[in-house]
C-alpha positions in Angstrom: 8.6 31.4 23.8 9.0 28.1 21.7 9.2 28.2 17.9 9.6 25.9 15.4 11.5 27.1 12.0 12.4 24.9 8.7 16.1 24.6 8.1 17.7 23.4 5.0 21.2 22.0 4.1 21.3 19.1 6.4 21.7 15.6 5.6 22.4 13.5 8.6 22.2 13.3 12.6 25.7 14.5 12.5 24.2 17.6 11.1 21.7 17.6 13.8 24.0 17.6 16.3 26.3 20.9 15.2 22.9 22.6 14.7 21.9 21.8 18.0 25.4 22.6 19.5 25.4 25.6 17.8 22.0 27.3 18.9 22.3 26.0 22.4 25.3 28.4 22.9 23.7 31.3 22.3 22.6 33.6 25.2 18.8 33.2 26.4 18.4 29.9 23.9 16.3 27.4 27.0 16.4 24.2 24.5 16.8 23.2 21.3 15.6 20.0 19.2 15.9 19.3 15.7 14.1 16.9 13.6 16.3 15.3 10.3 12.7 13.8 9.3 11.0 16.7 9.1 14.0 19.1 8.4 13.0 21.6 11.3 14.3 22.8 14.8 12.2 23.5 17.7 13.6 26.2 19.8 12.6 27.4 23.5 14.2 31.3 24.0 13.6 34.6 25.2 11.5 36.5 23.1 13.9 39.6 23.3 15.7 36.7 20.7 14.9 37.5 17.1 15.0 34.7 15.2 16.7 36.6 12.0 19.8 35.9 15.0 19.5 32.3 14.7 19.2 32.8 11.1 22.3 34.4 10.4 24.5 32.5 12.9 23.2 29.2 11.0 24.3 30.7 7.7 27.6 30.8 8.6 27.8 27.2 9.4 26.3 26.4 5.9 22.7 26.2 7.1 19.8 28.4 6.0 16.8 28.7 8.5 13.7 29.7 6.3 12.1 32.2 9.1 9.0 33.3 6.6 8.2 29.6 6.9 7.0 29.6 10.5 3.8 29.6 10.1 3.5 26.3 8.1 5.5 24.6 10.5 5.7 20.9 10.2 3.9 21.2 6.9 6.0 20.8 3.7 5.2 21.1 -0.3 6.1 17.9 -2.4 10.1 18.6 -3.3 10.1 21.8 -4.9 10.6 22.3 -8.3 14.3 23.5 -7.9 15.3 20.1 -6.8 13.4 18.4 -9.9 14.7 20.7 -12.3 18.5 19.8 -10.8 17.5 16.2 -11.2 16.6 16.3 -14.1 19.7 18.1 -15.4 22.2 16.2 -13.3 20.8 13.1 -15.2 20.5 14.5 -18.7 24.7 14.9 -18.0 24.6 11.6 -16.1 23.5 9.2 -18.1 25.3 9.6 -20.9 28.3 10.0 -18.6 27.3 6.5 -16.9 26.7 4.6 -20.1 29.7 6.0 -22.2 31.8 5.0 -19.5 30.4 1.3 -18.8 30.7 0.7 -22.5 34.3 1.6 -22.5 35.0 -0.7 -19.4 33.4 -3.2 -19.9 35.0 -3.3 -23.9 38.5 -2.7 -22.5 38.7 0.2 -24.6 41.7 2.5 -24.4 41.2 6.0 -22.7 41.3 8.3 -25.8 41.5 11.8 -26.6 37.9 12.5 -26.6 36.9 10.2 -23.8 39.0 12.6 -21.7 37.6 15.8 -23.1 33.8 14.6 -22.9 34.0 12.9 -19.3 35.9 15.9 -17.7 33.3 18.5 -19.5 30.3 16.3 -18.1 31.3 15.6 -14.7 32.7 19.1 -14.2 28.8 20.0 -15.2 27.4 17.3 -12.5 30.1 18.7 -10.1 28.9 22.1 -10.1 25.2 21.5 -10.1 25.7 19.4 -6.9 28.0 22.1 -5.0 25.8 22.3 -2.4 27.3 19.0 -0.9 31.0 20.6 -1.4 30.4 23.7 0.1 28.8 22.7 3.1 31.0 19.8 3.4 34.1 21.5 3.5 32.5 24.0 5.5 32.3 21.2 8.0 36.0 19.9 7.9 37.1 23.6 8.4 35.2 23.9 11.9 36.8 20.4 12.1 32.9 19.1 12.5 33.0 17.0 9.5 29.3 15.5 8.3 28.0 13.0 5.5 28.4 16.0 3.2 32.3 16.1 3.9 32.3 12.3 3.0 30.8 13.1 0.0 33.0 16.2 -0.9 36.3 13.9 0.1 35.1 11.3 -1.9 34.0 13.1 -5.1 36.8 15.5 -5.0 39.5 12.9 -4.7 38.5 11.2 -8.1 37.7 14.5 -9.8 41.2 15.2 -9.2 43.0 12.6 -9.4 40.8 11.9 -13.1 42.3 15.7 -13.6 45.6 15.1 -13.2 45.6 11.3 -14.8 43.3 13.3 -17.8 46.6 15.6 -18.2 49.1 12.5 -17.9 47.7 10.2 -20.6 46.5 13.2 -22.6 50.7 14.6 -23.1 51.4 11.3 -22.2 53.6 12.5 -19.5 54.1 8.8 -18.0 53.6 9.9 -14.1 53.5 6.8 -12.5 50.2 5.9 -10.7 48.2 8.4 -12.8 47.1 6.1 -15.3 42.9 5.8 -14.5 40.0 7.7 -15.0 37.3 8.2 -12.2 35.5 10.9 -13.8 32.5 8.6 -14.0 32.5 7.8 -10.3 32.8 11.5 -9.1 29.8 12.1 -11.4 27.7 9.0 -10.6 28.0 9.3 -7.2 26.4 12.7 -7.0 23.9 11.9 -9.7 22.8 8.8 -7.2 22.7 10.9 -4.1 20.8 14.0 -6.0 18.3 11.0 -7.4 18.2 9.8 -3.3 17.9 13.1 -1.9 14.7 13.4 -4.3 13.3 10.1 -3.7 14.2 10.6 0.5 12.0 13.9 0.2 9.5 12.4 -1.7 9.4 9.7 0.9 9.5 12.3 4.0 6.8 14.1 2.0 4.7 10.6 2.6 5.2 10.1 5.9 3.7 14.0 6.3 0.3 13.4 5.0 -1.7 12.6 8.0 -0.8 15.7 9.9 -1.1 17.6 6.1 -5.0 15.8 6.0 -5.4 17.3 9.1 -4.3 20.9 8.1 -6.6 20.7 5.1 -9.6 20.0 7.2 -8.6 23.3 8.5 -12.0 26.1 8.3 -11.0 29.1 6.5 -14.2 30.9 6.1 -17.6 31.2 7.8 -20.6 33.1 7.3 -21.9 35.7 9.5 -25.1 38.2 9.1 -24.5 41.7 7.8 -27.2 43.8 6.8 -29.8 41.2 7.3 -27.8 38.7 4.6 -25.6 35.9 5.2 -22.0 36.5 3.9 -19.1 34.4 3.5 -15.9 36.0 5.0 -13.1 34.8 6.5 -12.8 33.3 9.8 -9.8 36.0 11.1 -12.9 38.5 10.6 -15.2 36.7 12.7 -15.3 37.8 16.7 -16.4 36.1 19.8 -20.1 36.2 20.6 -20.9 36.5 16.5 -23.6 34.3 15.4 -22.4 32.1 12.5 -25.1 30.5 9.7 -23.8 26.8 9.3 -25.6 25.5 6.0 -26.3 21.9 5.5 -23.1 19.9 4.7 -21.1 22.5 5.3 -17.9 23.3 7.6 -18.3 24.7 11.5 -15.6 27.0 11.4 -15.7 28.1 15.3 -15.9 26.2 18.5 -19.1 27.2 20.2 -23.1 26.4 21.3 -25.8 26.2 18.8 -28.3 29.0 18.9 -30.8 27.4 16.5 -31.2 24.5 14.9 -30.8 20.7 14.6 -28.4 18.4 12.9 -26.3 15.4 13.2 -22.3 17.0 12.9 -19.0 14.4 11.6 -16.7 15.1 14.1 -14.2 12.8 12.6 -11.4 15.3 12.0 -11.1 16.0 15.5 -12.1 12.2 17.1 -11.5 10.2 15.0 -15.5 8.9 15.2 -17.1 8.6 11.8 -20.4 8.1 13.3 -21.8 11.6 13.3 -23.3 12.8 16.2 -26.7 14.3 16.7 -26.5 18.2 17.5 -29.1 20.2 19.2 -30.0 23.8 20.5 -27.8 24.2 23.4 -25.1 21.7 22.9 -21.5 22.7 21.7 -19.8 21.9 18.4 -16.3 22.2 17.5 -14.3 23.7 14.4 -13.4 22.1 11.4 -16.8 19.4 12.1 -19.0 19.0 9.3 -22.8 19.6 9.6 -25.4 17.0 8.4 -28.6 18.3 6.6 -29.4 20.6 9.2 -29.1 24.5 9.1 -27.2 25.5 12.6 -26.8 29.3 13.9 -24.0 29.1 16.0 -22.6 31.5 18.2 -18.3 31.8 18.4 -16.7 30.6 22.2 -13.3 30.3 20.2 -11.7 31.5 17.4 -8.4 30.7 15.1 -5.6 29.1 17.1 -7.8 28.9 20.9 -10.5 26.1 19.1 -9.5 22.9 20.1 -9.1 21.7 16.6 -6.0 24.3 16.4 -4.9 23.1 19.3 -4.9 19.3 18.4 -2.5 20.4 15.4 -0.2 22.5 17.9 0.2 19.1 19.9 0.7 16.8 16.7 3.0 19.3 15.4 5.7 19.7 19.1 5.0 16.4 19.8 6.7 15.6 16.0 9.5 17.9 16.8 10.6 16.4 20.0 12.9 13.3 20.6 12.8 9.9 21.9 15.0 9.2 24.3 17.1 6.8 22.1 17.0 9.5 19.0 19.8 11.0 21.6 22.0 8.1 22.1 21.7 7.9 18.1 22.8 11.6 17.6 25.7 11.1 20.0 26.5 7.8 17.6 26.3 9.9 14.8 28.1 12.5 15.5 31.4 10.5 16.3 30.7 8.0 13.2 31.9 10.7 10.4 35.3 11.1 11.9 35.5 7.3 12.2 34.6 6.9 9.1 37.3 9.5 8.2 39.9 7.4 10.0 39.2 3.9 8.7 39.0 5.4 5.3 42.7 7.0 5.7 43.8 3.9 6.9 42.4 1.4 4.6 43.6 3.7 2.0 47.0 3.8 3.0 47.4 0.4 3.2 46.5 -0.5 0.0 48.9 1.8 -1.5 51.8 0.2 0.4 50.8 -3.4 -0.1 50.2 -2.6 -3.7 52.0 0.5 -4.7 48.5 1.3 -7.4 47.9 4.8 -6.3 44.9 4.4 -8.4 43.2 1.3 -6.5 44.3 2.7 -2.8 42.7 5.6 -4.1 39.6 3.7 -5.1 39.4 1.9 -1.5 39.1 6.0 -0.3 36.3 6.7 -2.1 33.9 3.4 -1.7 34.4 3.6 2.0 33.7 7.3 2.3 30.5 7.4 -0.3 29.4 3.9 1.4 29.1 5.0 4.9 25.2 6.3 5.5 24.6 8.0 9.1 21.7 9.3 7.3 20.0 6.1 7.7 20.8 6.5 11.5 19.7 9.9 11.2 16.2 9.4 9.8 15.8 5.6 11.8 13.8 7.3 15.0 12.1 10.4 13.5 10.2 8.9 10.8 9.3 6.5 12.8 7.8 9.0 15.5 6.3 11.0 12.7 4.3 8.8 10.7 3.2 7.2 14.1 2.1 10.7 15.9 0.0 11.3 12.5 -1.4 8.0 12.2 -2.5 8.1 16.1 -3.7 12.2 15.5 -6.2 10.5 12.7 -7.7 8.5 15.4 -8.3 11.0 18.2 -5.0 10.1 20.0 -2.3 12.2 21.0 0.9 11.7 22.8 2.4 15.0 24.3 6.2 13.6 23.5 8.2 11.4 21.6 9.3 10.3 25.1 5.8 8.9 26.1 5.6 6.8 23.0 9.2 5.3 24.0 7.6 3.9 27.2 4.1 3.4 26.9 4.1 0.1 25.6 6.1 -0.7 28.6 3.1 0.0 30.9 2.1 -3.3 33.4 -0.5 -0.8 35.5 -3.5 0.8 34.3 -5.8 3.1 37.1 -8.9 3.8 35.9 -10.9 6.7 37.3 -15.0 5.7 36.9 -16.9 7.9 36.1 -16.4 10.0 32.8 -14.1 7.4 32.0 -15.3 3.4 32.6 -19.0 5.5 32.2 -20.4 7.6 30.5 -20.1 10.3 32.0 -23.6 11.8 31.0 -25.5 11.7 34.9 -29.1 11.8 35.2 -31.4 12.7 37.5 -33.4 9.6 38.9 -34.6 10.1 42.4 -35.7 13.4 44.2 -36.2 12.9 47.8 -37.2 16.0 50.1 -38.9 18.0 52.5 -39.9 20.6 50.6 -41.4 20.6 47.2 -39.7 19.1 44.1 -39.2 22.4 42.4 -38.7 24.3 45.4 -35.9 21.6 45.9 -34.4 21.8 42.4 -34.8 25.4 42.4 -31.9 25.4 45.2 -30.0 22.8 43.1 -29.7 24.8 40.1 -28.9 27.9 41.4 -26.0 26.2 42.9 -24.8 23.8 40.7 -24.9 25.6 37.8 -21.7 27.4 38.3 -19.8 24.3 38.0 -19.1 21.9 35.0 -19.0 18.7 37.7 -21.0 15.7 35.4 -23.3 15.9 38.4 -23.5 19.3 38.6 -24.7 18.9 34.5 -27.1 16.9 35.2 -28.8 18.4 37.2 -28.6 21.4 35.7 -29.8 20.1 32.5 -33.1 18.5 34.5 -34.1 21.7 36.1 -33.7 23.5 32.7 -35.7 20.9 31.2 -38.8 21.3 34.1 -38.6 25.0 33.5 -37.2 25.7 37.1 -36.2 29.1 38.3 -32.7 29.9 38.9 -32.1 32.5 41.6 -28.8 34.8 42.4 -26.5 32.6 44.2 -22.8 34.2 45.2 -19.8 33.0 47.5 -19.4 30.1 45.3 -17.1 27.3 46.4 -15.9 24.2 45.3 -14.4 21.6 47.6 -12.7 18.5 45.5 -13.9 15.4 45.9 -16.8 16.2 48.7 -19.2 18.8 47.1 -19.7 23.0 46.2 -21.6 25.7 48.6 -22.7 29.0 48.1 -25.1 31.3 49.5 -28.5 32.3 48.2 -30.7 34.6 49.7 -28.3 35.3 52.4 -28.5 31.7 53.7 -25.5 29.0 53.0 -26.4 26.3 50.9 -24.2 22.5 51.3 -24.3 20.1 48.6 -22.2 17.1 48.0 -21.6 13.9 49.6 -23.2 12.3 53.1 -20.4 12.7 54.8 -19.7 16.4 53.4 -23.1 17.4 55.4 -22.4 15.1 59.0 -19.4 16.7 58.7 -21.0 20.2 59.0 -22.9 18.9 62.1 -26.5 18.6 60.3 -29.1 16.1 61.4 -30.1 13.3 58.5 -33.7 12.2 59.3 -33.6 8.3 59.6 -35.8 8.2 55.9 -34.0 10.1 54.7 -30.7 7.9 55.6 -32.6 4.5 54.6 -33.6 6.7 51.4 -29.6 6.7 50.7 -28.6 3.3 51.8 -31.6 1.9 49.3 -30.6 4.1 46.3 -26.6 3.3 46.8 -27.6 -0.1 46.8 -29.1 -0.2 43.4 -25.9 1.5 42.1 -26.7 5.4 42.2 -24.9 8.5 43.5 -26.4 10.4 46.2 -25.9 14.1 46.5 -27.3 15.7 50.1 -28.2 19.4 50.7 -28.5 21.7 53.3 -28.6 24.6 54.8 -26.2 26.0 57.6 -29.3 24.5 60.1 -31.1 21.9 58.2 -31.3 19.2 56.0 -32.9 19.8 52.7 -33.4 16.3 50.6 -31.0 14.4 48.2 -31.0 13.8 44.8 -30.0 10.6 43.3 -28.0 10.2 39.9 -27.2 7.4 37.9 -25.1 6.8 34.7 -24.5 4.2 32.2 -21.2 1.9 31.6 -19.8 2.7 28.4 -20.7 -0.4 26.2 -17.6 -0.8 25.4 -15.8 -0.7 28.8 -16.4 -4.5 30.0 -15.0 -5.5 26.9 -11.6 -3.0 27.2 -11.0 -4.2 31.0 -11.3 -7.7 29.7 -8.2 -7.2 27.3 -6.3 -4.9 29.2 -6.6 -8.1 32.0 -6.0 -10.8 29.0 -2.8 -8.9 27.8 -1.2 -9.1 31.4 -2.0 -5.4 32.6 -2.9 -5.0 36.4 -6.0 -2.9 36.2 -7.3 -0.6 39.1 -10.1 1.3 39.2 -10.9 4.7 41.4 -13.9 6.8 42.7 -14.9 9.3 44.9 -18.3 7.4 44.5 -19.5 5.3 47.7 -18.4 2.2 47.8 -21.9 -0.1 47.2 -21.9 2.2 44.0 -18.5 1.8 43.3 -18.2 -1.7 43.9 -21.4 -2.3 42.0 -19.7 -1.1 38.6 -16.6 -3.1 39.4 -18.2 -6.4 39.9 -20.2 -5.7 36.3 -16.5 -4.6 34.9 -15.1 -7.4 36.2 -12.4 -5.3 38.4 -11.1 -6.6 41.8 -8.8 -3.8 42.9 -11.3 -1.1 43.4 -11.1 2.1 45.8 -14.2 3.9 46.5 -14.6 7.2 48.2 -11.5 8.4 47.5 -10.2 12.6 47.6 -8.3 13.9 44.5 -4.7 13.4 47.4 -6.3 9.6 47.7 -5.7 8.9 44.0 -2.3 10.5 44.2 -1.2 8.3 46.9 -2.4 5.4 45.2 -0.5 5.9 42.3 2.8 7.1 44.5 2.2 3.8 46.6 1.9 1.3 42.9 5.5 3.3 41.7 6.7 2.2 45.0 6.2 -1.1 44.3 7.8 -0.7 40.6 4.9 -0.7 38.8 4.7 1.2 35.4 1.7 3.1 35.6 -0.9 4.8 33.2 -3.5 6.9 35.3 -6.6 7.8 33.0 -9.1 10.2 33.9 -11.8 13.3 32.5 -11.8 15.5 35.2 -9.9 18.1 36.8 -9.8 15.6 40.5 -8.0 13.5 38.4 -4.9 15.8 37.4 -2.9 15.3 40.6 -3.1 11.6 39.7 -2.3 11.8 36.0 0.7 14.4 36.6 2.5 11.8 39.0 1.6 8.4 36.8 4.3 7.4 34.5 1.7 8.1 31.4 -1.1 10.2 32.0 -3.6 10.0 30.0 -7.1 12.1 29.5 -10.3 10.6 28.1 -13.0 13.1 26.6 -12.8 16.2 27.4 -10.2 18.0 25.3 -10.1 20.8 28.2 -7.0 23.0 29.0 -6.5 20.9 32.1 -6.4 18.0 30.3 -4.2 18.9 27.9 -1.5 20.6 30.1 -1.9 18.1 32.5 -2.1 14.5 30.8 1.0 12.8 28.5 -1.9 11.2 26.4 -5.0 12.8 25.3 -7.9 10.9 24.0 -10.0 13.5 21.7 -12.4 11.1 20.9 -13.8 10.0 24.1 -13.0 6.0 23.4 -11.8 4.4 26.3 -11.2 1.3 23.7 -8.5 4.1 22.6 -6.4 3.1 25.2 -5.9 -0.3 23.6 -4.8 1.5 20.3 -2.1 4.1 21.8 -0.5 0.4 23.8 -0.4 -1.1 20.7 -0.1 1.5 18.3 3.1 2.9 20.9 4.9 -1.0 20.5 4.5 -1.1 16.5 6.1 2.6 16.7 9.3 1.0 19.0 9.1 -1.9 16.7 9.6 -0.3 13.8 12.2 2.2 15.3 14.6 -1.1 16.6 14.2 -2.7 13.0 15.4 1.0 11.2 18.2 1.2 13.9 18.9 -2.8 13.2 19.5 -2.6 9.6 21.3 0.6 10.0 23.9 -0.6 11.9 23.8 -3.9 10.4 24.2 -2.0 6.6 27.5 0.0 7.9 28.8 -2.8 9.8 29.1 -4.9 6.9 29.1 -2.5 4.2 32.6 -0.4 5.5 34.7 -3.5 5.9 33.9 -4.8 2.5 34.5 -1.0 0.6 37.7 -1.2 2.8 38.9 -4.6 0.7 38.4 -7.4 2.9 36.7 -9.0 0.6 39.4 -8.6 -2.5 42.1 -10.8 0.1 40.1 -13.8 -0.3 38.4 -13.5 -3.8 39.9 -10.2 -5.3 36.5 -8.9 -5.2 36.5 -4.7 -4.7 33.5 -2.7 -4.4 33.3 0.2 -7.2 32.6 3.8 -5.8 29.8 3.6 -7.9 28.1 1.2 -6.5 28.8 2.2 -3.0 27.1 5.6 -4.1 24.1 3.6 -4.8 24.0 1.6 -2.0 24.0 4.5 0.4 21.5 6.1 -1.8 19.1 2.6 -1.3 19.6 2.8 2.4 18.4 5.6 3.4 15.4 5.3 1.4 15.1 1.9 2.9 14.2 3.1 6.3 12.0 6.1 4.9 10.1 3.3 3.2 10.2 0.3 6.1 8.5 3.5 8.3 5.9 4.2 5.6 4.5 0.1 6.4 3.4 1.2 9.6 0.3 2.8 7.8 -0.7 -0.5 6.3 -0.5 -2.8 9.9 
């Protein structure tokens, strides 16, 4: 089984890392993945595993995993009230703790008496209210795992006792050498500034949640179902499969499932994307969380709670937002050594400023700015938020990427296959030409008893012509479908063929000539033919025809203009296929092609070492889409497509193609410029809190100010990720 569990107490990739090394030690644990963004770890076990285990074992390492919380998942409150309340007290101590001792420094006042009293009593107040960083940062150095908490713990402890010890020297006047400063204020500052960056980071976190949390909301809760000969509201968990549901005018569908009665026009925008409502009728399907127009709708539940497709639109925002990118790892790994470095070069810098000034007090001060300065929180929180506000800003628009993973490589795509029908077209067949020996409704009597056990869009339409001229459908069994050539089944003890010209030659049946000039002339004007027959004899055809998407020419034209190679793939005949290829504006086109063809095509492009996207609708297409590079499924929203396809487009937009490629590069964009001023922050930030600076123009950073700076650059690239919803 696969959970995901809120975990608190962590504060950099460095605490990702333990956390991960930790629960990937236990005994039937498959994987493991935690997000710093979203504070949460995704966890594949047994389900013999009780996760009050992984609770525990965390606990120990100074890490609580809040198991009661599963069920809201990726979804978090605004920071709760505990971490105001601390705010606000750790700055009702700070400020006057910050401004007494400015005034006294920047006066050259001499440390008195009370100065001592009042900063020790304040900053012993601070220190206490923020011992959450102390404890699990010492935590960490004892499993000699040290983190940006044990930076903070080093740093804050070092001036709260040295300020202790100089406090005790100046105030009996005990003349210790070296013991002659007060860093009170620095020990408290610096926690007040990472307690006010902690809030602000979790405010900013809290932002970058609010797509997927305006997708929850649009969540049904309740429905209304018939009791007694009344409508009455109730809640969804009461309502069963089969129940008829009474959807009032402007009100929420809460099930997936076929309207019984009524007309309407239903906003599916919460699940597509499209804001353009969409006309509803008896017989057609409607899905959870849409909103009806004027019309009153009886509908009648197909799926309930976590099965509608809504629910499972969330399920995929939410793992998708819990895995990693690729380069998240190479981060970690960064991450995990950079504490220890830090560590060292801290030690070191410290030591030699002792010896080349003999000021226990300033060598002491080098310590502190370059352990406080040093952020792998910004590293930490570079990839994730990056992922997260992108996954929810693509879920709002009917697009979702199965992994962190796919949105890594898909803007590197230089192939696109494109299956045709469903996909370049419509998708919605209709029936144009009967030709047969027999009657029409004789004719489409055999149709429909066949073709209506398959959801094939030529097996819809003509289903949905037959049920239109009132035809009869009879008892057909033995049902088979053969991919790519047709269906048979038997009726009446004789076996019906339907499919594809060369599905019925194949079966040794004799085409009259008309009948064969009958195909060539409707191929020809761009149509699908569909034979049938009997085990003997030939029965008629039936011609279908479907519509290019409007916005399809327009789609290939960019893909083309932006340097893509674009293929497209049919099982059609080639006049037809051809004939929407030249209107498309496509030159590499295969026609007639089994569900294996399209799988060697896309195996043959890889060999070449082309990048390739394979989008399709149907389930022919899933051996193609599971061996392109991204896979990606137009339309449908079906188990197949979801399971099958890296990418799946909800809202039936092929133009959506265009926004995952360019939505996927502004994503990578925005991850290399949060991982470029990172690196770029702690690469010149360190050396200057180790003194380079003060050899050429005695300047020296003040472990306040290193406290804020740390504090600015991790909100930095929460905030640089939060632009991505205004491009």
């Amino acid at each position: 089984m696969k959970a995901i569990y809120k975990i608190k107490g962590m504060s950099c990739s460095s605490c990702v890392m333990k956390i991960e090394s930790i629960l990937k030690d236990i005994s039937g644990v498959s994987h493991v993945s935690v997000n710093l963004a979203l504070e949460n770890v995704a966890i594949e076990h047994e389900d013999s595993i009780s996760p009050i285990l992984f609770k525990s074992i965390l606990k120990k390492s100074g890490f609580e995993l809040l198991i009661d919380n599963e069920q809201k998942k990726l979804l978090d409150s605004e920071p709760e009230h505990s971490l105001k309340f601390k705010l606000l007290l750790t700055l009702s101590f700070g400020l006057p703790l910050f401004i007494f001792s400015m005034y006294e420094m920047t006066n050259d006042i001499k440390i008195s008496n009370f100065s001592i009293i009042f900063q020790f009593i304040f900053t012993t107040i601070i220190m206490i209210l923020g011992k959450e960083f102390h404890i699990i940062g010492f935590n960490a150095i004892l499993r000699l795992k040290p983190d940006m908490n044990s930076l903070i713990f080093v740093g804050t402890s070092a001036a709260y006792l040295y300020s202790i010890i100089s406090s005790i020297n100046i105030y009996y006047n005990l003349k210790i050498n070296g013991f002659d400063h007060l860093y009170f204020e620095s020990a408290g500052i610096i926690i007040l500034f990472i307690t006010i960056g902690r809030f602000l980071e979790n405010k900013a976190k809290f932002n970058t949640k609010k797509s997927l949390m305006n997708l929850l909301k649009k969540a049904p809760i309740t429905g209304f179902v018939e009791k007694d000969g009344d409508w009455i509201e109730t809640n969804i968990k009461n309502i069963n499969i089969g129940t008829w549901v009474l959807v009032k005018p402007g009100g929420q569908i809460p099930v997936d499932g076929v309207i019984m009665e009524g007309h309407s026009y239903v906003d599916e925008s919460a699940i597509t994307g499209e804001s353009n409502p969409i006309e509803k009728k008896t017989g057609d399907k409607v899905l959870s969380a849409s909103i009806n127009g004027n019309g009153r709708l009886i509908v009648q539940a197909e799926t309930l709670g976590k099965d509608t497709l809504f629910s499972r639109i969330i399920q995929l925002v939410e793992q998708t937002q819990a895995t990693k990118a690729p380069i998240q790892n190479i981060v970690d790994k960064i991450s995990y050594i950079f504490v220890p470095i830090v560590c060292l070069l801290a030690t070191i810098s410290s030591t030699f400023w002792f010896w080349y000034s003999s000021d226990l007090g300033f060598s002491l001060n080098i310590l502190i700015s370059v352990l406080i300065i040093a952020c792998p929180c910004a590293l930490g929180l570079a990839t994730p938020t990056a992922i997260l506000v992108g996954t929810g800003l693509a879920a709002e628009k009917g697009i979702h990427f199965k992994s962190a993973k796919i949105l890594q490589i898909m803007h590197k795509i230089d192939t696109i296959v494109l299956d045709k029908t469903g996909t370049l077209t419509k998708g919605n067949m209709y029936v144009s030409d009967i030709y047969t020996k027999r009657t029409e409704d004789d004719f489409l009597e055999i149709l429909f008893s066949v073709e209506s056990n398959t959801d094939h869009p030529y097996a819809k339409a003509i289903t949905n012509y037959s049920k239109n001229k009132k035809i009869n459908r009879l008892k057909c069994s033995d049902i088979e479908t053969i991919p790519g050539q047709g269906i048979l089944g038997t009726i009446e003890g004789n076996n019906i063929f339907i499919g594809k010209i060369e599905y019925i030659i194949d079966k040794k049946i004799e085409i009259p000539d008309n009948a064969i000039k009958k195909d060539t002339s409707l191929r020809r004007q761009g149509k699908s033919i569909m034979h049938c027959s009997s085990d003997t004899n030939w029965i008629g055809l039936v011609a279908l025809e479907d519509e290019i998407k409007p916005e399809s020419e327009q789609t290939v034209y960019k893909m083309m203009k932006s340097g893509l190679e674009v293929w497209m793939l049919s099982g059609d005949n080639e006049i037809t296929t051809k004939h929407t290829a030249n209107l498309l504006g496509i030159k590499n086109v295969v026609s007639n092609v089994l569900p294996q063809g399209k799988l060697d095509l896309i195996k043959k492009l890889q060999s070449k070492g082309k990048l390739v996207a394979m989008i399709g609708d149907g389930i022919n297409d899933a051996p193609a889409i599971s061996q392109s590079d991204i896979g990606i499924s137009i339309g449908s929203g079906t188990d197949v497509a979801i399971e099958t396809s890296d990418v799946v487009l909800i809202n039936q937009k092929i133009t959506s193609i265009l926004e995952a490629l360019k939505l996927s590069k502004k994503i990578i964009k925005k991850i290399n410029q949060n991982l470029f001023w990172a690196f770029v922050y702690n690469i010149i930030s360190i050396p200057v809190a180790m003194g380079i600076l003060f050899l050429y123009n005695g300047f020296l950073l003040n472990p306040m100010i290193a406290g804020i700076t740390m504090t600015l650059s991790s909100l930095s690239i929460v905030c640089n990720t939060l632009l991505l919803k205004n491009n």
